[in-house]
Every structure is written in C-alpha cells, then in structure tokens.
N, C-alpha and C positions, 0 to 999 in steps of 0.2 A: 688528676681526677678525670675531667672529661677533654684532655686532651690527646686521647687517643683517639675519641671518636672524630675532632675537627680534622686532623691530618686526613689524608686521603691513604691509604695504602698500597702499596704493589702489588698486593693480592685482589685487591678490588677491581672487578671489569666492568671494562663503562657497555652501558647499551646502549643501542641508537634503534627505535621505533625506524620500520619504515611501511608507509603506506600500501598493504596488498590490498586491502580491502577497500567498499565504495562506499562514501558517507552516504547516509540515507535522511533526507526530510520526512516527517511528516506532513502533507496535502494540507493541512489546515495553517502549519507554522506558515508553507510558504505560500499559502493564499493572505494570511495576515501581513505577512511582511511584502507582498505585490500590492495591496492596496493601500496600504499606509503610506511607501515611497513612492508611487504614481498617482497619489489622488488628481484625480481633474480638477478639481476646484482648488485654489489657494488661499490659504489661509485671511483673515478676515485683514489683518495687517498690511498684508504683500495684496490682497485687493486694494484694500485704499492707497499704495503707494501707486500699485499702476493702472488706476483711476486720474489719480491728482498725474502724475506725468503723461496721460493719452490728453487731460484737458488743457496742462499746461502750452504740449506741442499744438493740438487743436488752435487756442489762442496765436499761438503764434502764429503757425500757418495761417490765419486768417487776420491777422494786423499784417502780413507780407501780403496779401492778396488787396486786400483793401488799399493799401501802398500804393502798389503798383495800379489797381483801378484808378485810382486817384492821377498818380505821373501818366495814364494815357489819356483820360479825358481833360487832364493840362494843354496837353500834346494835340488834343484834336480839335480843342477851343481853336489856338493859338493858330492851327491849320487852315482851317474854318472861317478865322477872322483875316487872316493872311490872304485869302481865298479872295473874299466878300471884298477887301479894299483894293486886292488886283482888278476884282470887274466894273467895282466903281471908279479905279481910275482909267479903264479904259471905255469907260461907256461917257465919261466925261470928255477923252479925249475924241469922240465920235462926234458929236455934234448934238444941235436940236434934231436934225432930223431922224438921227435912231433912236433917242426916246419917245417920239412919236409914232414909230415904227413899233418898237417895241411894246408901247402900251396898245398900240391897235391893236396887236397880235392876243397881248393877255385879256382885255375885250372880249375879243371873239370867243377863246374860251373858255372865259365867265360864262359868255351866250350860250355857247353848245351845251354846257354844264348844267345850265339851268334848263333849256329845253327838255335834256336828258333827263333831269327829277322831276320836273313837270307829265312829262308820257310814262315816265316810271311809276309815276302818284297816279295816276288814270289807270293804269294797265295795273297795278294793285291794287286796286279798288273794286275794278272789274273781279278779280279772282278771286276777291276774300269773302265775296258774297258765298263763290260758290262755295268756297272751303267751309265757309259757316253754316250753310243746307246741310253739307257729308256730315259734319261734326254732331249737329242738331239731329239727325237721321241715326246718328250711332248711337247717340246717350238714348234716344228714345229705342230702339233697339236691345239696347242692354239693359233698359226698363222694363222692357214688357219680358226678355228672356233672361229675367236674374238670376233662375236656377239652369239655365243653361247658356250661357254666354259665345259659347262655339257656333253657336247657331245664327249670330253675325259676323261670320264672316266674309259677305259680300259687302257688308256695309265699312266693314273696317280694309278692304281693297280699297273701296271706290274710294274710301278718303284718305287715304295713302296715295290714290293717283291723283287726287285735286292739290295734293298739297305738293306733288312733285312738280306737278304741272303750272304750280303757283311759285316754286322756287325755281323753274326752268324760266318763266317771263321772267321775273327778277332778273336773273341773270342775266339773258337775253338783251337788258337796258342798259345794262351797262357797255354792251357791245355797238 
C-alpha cells in the first residue's frame, strides 16, 4: 500500500537550496534581540553573586592587610626596644659623668622651650587684641550694611591682614 511512497525512487531528483539571495531583519527584531543580549545591568541573581564575591575578596584583602600591619608594628616594637636597651647599655657604660652631661643638656632645653611659650603667649596676646577690633569692626559693618554687604570691603582686607599678621608672629616663635 504505501510502500511506494517510503522507497525513494530513481526518478526522484534531489534539490539543494542555495543561498543567492541576502536574509533581511527587520529594525525592530534586531533592535530587541541587541538589547536583550547586552543588557548593561545583570540580572538580580548574578548581582547578588557578584556583590557576595566583591565583599567576600574585600574581606579578605583587608584580614591580609591588617596581618601584615600587625607583623610590622611586631617588627618595629622589637626594633625600638632593641634600640632603647643598646643606648641604655651604653650610656651605662659611660659613666656618671654623661648622665650629667646629658641631663644638663635636656635642662637647657626645657629652658629655651619654655622661654619660647612664654614670648609666644605675650606676642599672642599682643595680636589678638587687634584681631578682635577688625573682627568687631566687620560684624558692626555688616550690621549697618545688611542689604549691601560688598560695601565692607575694606573691613574684611584689614582683618584678613590682622590675622595674617597674627599667624606670621606665631610662627615667627617658633623660630
């Protein structure tokens, strides 16, 4: 019955398609399928996994850090104190008279030290007066000129130079 038609026959020629022509998209099929396969964003899953692995290496990288902080300030105690027992054993082996020596010297300055915060406390005392006149001259200036405030601007110079002038002696004291 229908085993003529399964046979294939001698008479039957085969065909073979061959591509002359050029497949054509439609604009929109392959706008959907561009943004579907390159979303920028990743799906809510593959964010949490590489969340939990940015924190997990985070962690890590910073238990190695900590680590190694830890093994150098071992390391520079240990320096430190190796240090300190070298000077005490050779200021032991100096005698009384360079601990005498030596504490005159830290004496002295202690003295110069304190001199210096003594004239530094005069000479800022001196200057904070004035800084407190400019300052007291501006708020009063920007009281009487509160819808026009540009209109002190000599007051806001002058205490701009009191206060340079006041952190130039400062510095100056330590010198």
């Amino acid at each position: 019955m229908g085993a003529d038609q399964s046979k294939p026959s001698a008479e039957e020629e085969k065909v073979v398609y061959s591509d002359q022509g050029s497949v054509n998209f439609s604009a929109d099929l392959l706008s959907h399928l561009s943004n579907t396969s390159s979303s920028p964003h990743p799906t809510a899953e593959r964010q949490e996994t590489l969340d939990a692995h940015i924190r997990s290496r985070i962690s890590a990288e910073l238990q190695r850090l900590q680590t190694e902080e830890e093994s150098v300030r071992a390391e520079i105690e240990q320096t430190l104190e190796k240090e300190n027992l070298d000077r005490e054993a050779a200021s032991a082996e100096g005698g009384t008279e360079v601990h005498s020596e030596i504490l005159a010297r830290d004496m002295e300055e202690l003295r110069s030290k304190v001199d210096r915060f003594e004239s530094g406390r005069a000479m800022r005392g001196e200057g904070r007066e004035e800084v407190k006149g400019m300052q007291q001259a501006l708020v009063q200036c920007y009281k009487t000129n509160a819808s026009r405030p540009l209109d002190c601007w000599r007051e806001v110079e002058d205490f701009k130079a009191s206060v340079a002038k006041l952190e130039e002696k400062y510095i100056q004291s330590f010198h």
